[in-house]
Structures are given as structure tokens and as C-alpha cells.
C-alpha angles and dihedrals in degrees: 000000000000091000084047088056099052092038096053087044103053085054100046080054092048088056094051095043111042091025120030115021092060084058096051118114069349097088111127111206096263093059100060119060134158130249091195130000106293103003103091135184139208143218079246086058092054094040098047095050088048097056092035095050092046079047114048090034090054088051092051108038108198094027124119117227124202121190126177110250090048075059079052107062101022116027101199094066074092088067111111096012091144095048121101117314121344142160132234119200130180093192087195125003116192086032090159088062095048082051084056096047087241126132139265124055129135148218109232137191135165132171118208121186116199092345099314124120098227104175122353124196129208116183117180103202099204103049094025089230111158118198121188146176139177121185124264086010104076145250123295141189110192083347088304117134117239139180127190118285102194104198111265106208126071127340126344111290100227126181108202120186093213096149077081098066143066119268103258084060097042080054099041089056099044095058094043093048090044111121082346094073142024107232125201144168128288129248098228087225127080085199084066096026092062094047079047099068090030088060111044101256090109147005115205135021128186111203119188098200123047106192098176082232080066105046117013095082090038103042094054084046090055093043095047091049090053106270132115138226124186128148115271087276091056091251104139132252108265122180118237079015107120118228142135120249138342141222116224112195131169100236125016085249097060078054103061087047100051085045083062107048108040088030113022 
């Protein structure tokens, strides 16, 4: 594990630095579009994947890679996701904010055997922060190990991504959360909303859509530093397992608190 991690690192590296940080604050119109109204994509989103799938798939012989823009295009690259050795890349999460010319956004990349999310890799190109996780070996930043820090003063500091749901529920939560919970903004970008909660920035995220580019590398991170993610009935995050939703805490007891209050 520890030449896969190098190896996956140092590409992940080679994409931000060769592809996609010359194009920051740097897009020209005909190299962003959009897939759906408001969820747009960039010539870095294409490139990256390309290298990254060639790459990885070259690494690994035998094993399957999905990205998310080949989802995009063809929805049953999904299928088998849960079958022997595959990559998951998310070639450039927050990629609304790096259209914008905004940090952050992140390079992310998990590989999942039989279901099971086995290492996961953040890179924040900007800021060349690497974080990384392999099951059952612990969370790093910059090979670092870390473990959760909740914030220790004052309410919960919870990031929801309510933009992403219908009025009666942006309502619902606000008034549960209301003097039991700090809300903030949200990060646009799982790869900076998961450091987040392992380093004491926040404690709990709610996150409406749970894409396994988004959350597969980020959600082993934040378990193998100490944290927990399930979705909101406590059933847990599963990789190629349908559900709706999911609740990211630092520590299983901030959990069970957030659960409660936006759910109970």
C-alpha cells in the first residue's frame, strides 16, 4: 500500500500541476459547459479523468475505473461497481467554484475492492495538501497521522448543504438546528468539506447527494481518523448501495447528536 500510495500521489500531483492549475482563474467560455442547468463542467474535468483513468488503469492492471464524467455520459459505467478492484475518481470536485475561479476544489481518488472502500486520496492543488486513508491503517495529511479534533467551545459547528433540498426541509432543519447547532456555509466541495470535520474546522456535515466520487475517498478519511458517515437512519454508507442522503460527523457521538436533532 504504501507504493500505491506514492504512486497514486505523484499523479494526482502531475494532473494538478501540468492540467488543471494553468487553467485556474485562466478558463476561456468554450471550455466550460454545462451537463444540467447549474452543474457545469471544464475542459480540466475531461483532461484530468482522461489521464487519471489511462493511469490508474495501467497501475492496476485488471481493475475497472469509474470517473464521473464517463457516469456522465454513460450511466452504466456504475454497473459492477461493487465487483473485484476499481477506481473512483472525482477528476475535479467543486468544479462550480474552479469555474468561478474560487477555492477550494480537489483532486479525488478512491479504490474500492468487492464493495469495500480500501484507500482513499484528497489533493488540494492549491495548497498541495494530500489527505489519505487505508482501511484498517489510519487517516494522513501529508503522511501525518491525524485523528478528529470536534470543536470544543459553544454549539456543533455543522455545515448542511440545504441549498440542495425543497423549501418545507430547508425550513424543517433550520428550525431544528436553531440555538442546538452553528451553522455555516458550505464549502461546495466534499474533497475540503471532509478535512474540514477531521480538523476541527466542523463537526458535522449533511450532505443530500452521495455520488461515490464524493464520498468514497472522504468518507474512509473521516472514519479512519475517528469520525463516522451513515446515512440519516443510521444505516451505513455502502458503496454501489442505493440511499438518499448521509450524516458526516467527527466522532460517532456527534452523530448520534446531529441524527437527533435534524432527524429524531
Amino acid at each position: 500500500m504504501h507504493r500505491l500510495h506514492r504512486e497514486v500521489s505523484a499523479l494526482m500531483r502531475t494532473v494538478a500541476t501540468d492540467i488543471m492549475m494553468p487553467r485556474f482563474r485562466n478558463l476561456t467560455a468554450d471550455q466550460v459547459s454545462e451537463k444540467t442547468p447549474g452543474d457545469p463542467v471544464t475542459i480540466v474535468d475531461r483532461e484530468s479523468e482522461a489521464l487519471l483513468t489511462d493511469a490508474l488503469a495501467r497501475l492496476l492492471p485488471g481493475t475497472k475505473v469509474v470517473g464521473e464524467e464517463a457516469v456522465s455520459l454513460d450511466a452504466s459505467v456504475l454497473d459492477g461497481i461493487r465487483d473485484g478492484a476499481v477506481w473512483i475518481i472525482d477528476p475535479l470536485d467543486g468544479t462550480k467554484n474552479f469555474a468561478e475561479g474560487k477555492h477550494p476544489f480537489a483532486i479525488m481518488i478512491a479504490l474500492v475492492v468487492d464493495g469495500e472502500r480500501e484507500a482513499g486520496w484528497i489533493l488540494d492543488p492549491v495548497t498541495n495538501r494530500m489527505c489519505h486513508a487505508a482501511r484498517g491503517q489510519g487517516a494522513f495529511v501529508d503522511d501525518v497521522r491525524v485523528h478528529t479534533q470536534p470543536t470544543t467551545d459553544g454549539l456543533p459547528v455543522a455545515a448542511l448543504a440545504l441549498h440542495f433540498l425543497d423549501e418545507p426541509r430547508r425550513l424543517d432543519l433550520a428550525r431544528r438546528s436553531e440555538g442546538r447547532l452553528d451553522l455555516v456555509a458550505i464549502p461546495r466541495c466534499a474533497g475540503e468539506q471532509y478535512p474540514r470535520l477531521v480538523l476541527g474546522q466542523n463537526d458535522i456535515a449533511l450532505f443530500e447527494w452521495t455520488w461515490p466520487w464524493d464520498h468514497a475517498p472522504g468518507g474512509l478519511f473521516l472514519e479512519e481518523a475517528g469520525g463516522r458517515i451513515a446515512r440519516p437512519d443510521g444505516t451505513p454508507y455502502r458503496i454501489g448501495v442505493d440511499g438518499t442522503g448521509a450524516i458526516a460527523a467527527a466522532s460517532p457521538a456527534l452523530w448520534d447528536r446531529a441524527a437527533e436533532i435534524m432527524f429524531g
